[in-house]
C-alpha positions as CSV (number, residue, x, y, z in Angstrom):
1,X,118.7,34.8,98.1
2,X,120.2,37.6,99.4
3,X,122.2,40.9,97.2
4,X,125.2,39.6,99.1
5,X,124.8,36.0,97.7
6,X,125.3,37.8,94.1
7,X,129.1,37.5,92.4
8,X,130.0,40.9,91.0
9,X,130.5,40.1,86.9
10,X,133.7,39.4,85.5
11,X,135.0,42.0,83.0
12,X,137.2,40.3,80.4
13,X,138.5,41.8,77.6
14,X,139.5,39.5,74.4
15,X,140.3,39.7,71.1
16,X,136.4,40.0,70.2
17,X,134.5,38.8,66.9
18,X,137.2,36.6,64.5
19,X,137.9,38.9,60.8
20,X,135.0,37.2,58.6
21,X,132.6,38.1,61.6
22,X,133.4,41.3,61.7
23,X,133.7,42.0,58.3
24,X,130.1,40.1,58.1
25,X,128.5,42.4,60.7
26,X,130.4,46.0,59.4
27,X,129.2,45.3,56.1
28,X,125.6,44.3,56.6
29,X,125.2,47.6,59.1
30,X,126.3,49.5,56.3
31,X,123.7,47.9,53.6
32,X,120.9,48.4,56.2
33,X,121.9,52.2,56.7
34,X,122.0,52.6,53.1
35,X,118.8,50.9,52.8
36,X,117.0,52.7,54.9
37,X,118.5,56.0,54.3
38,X,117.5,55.3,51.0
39,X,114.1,55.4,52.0
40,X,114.1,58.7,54.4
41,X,112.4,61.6,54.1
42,X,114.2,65.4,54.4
43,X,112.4,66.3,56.9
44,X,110.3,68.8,54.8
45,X,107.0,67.1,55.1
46,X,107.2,68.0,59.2
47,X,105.1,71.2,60.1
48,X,107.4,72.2,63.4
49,X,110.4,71.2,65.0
50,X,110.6,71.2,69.1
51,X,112.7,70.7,71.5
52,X,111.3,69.2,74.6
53,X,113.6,69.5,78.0
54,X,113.5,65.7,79.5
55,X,115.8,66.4,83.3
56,X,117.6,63.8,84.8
57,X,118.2,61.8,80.8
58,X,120.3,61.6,78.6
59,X,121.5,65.1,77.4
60,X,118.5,66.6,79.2
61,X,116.4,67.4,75.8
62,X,115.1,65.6,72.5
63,X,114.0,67.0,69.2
64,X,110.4,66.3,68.4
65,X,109.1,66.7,64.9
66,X,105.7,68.1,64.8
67,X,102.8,66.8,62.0
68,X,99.6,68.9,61.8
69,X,96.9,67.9,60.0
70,X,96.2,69.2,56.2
71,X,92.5,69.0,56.3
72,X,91.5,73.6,57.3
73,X,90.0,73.0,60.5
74,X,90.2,74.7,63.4
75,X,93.8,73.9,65.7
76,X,92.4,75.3,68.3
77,X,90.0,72.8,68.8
78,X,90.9,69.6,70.9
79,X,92.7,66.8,68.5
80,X,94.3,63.5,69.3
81,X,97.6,63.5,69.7
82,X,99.7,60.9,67.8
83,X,102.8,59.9,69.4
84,X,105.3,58.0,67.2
85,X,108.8,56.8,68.5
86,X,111.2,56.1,65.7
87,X,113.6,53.4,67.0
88,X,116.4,52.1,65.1
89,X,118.1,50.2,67.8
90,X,120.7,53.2,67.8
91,X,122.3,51.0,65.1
92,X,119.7,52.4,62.6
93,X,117.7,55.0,61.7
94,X,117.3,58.3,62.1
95,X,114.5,61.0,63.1
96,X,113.0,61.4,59.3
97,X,112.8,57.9,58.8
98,X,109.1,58.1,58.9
99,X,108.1,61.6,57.7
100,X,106.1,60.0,54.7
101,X,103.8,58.2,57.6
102,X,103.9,60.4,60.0
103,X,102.7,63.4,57.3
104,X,99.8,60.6,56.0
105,X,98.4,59.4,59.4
106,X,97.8,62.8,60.7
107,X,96.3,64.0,57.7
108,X,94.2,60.8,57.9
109,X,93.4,60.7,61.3
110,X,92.8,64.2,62.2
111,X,95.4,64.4,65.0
């Protein structure tokens, strides 16, 4: 098959989801936001916040928030680094979401 052999897609526009739908789907994304807001942190529990540039997406930059370990030792010394993406689906969610975790696995682990 070639790219040529490929129909372009059809963009239709219509009257979308019928009213109980959408009332079913704007309600239930507002109980999950207050649900899981419910359960964020403030952001308090996070040692640093960064910005890291990232050219050519998006904006160009993405706050990072920055756990270090609780346990006296020396930062100098080499340490695993814990990468955690917070999702959310860009429906949900938001950067403190996991701060409670976040704070607990790198006191845990060391990194």
């Amino acid at each position: 098959m070639k790219q040529e052999d490929i129909e372009a897609p059809q963009v239709t526009s219509g009257s979308g989801y019928f009213l109980p739908r959408r009332i079913f789907l704007s309600t239930t994304t507002w109980l999950m936001r207050t649900l899981v807001h419910s359960m964020t942190g403030t952001g308090q529990s996070f040692d640093r916040q960064v910005v890291v540039d990232t050219p050519g997406i998006g904006g160009g930059k993405v706050s990072c928030s920055v756990c270090l370990p609780k346990d006296n030792m020396n930062l100098d010394d080499p340490r695993p680094l814990l990468l955690v993406a917070e999702g959310g689906g860009f429906v949900l969610g938001e950067p403190n979401d996991g701060e409670q975790n976040d704070r607990m696995l790198s006191d845990q682990v060391g990194s």
